[in-house]
C-alpha positions as CSV (number, residue, x, y, z in Angstrom):
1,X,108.2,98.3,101.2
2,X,106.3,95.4,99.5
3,X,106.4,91.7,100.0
4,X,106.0,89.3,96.9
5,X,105.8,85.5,98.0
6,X,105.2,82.5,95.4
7,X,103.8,79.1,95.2
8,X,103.1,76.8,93.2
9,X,106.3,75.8,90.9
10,X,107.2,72.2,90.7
11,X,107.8,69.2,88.5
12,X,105.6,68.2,85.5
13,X,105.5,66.6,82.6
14,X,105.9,68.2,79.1
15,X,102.2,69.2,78.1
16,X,101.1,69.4,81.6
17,X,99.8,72.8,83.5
18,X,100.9,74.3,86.6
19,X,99.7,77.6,88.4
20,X,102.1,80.2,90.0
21,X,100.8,82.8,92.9
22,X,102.3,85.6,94.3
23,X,101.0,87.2,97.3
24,X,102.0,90.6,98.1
25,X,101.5,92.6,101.3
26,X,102.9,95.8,102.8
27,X,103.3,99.6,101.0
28,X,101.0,98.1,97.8
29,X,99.5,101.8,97.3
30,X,102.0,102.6,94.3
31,X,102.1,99.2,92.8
32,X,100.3,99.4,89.6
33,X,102.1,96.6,87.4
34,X,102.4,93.1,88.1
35,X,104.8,90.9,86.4
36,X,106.4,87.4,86.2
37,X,109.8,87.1,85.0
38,X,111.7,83.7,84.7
39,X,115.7,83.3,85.0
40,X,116.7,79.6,83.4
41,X,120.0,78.6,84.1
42,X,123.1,80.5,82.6
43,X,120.6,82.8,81.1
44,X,119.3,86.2,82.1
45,X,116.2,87.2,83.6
46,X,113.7,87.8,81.3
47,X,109.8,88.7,81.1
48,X,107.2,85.9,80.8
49,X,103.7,88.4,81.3
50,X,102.7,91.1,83.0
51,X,99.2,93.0,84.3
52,X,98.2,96.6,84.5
53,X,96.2,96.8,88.1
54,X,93.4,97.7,85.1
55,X,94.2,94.5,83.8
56,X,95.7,95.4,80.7
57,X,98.4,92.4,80.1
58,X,101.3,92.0,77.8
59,X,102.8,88.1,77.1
60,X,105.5,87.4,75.7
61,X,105.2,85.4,72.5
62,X,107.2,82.6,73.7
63,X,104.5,82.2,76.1
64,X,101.4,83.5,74.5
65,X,98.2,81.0,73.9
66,X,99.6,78.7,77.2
67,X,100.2,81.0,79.7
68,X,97.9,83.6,81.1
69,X,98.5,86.1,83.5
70,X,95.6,87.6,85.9
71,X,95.5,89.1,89.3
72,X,93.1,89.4,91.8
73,X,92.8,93.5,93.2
74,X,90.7,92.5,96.1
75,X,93.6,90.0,97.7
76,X,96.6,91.5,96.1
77,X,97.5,88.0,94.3
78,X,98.5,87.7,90.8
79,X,98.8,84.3,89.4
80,X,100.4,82.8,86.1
81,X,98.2,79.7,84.3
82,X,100.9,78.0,82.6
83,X,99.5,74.9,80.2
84,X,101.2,73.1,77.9
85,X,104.4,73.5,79.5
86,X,107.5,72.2,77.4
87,X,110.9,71.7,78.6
88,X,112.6,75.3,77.7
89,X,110.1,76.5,80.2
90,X,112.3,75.4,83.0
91,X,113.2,78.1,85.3
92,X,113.0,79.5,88.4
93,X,110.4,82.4,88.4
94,X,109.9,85.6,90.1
95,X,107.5,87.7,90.6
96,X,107.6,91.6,90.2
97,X,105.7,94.8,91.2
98,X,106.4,98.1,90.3
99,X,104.4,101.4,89.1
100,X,105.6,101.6,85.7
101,X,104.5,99.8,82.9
102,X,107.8,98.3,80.0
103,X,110.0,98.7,83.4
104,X,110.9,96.2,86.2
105,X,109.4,96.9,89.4
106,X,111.4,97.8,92.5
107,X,110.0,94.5,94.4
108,X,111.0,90.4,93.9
109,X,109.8,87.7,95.2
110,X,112.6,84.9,96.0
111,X,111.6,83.0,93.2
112,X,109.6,79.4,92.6
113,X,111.2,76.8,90.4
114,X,109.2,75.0,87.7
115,X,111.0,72.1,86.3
116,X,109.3,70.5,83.1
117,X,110.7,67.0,81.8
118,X,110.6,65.4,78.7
């Protein structure tokens, strides 16, 4: 079993930056993909970014030239730079590990809201 824990959500202001971490800990020897996924409400979950433990990434386009995804190996923390955040970005996100990369990992973290006004 892994843990996921994240930090870092909170309120800001449309065109502002915040950065998510996710720490995870316990059985990490399988997890080769790293992902954040963000559920907003009445929506489903869906994929924001995610990182090969070679650091290939994917980003969805939605996202793609203000968020970045990148993990550190070493301490088993992968982060998500978020800038120029606009109001649809409001959500509460999770992060994910799993072995397999285009599939969701086995292990969530319980989720950090980010709440972006207008």
């Amino acid at each position: 079993q892994a843990q996921l824990v994240e930090s870092g959500g909170g309120l800001v202001q449309a065109g502002g930056s915040l950065r998510l971490s996710c720490a995870f800990s316990g059985s990490t020897y399988d997890i080769n993909v790293l992902g954040w996924y963000r559920q907003a409400p009445g929506k489903q979950r869906e994929l924001v970014a995610a990182i090969s433990k070679g650091g290939v990434t994917n980003h969805v386009d939605s996202v793609k030239g203000r968020f970045t995804i990148s993990r550190d190996n070493a301490n088993n923390i992968v982060y998500l730079q978020m800038n120029n955040l606009k109001p649809e970005d409001t959500a509460v996100y999770y992060c994910n590990a799993g072995h397999w990369w285009n599939e969701r990992g086995d292990y969530w973290g319980k989720g950090t809201l980010v709440t972006v006004s207008s």
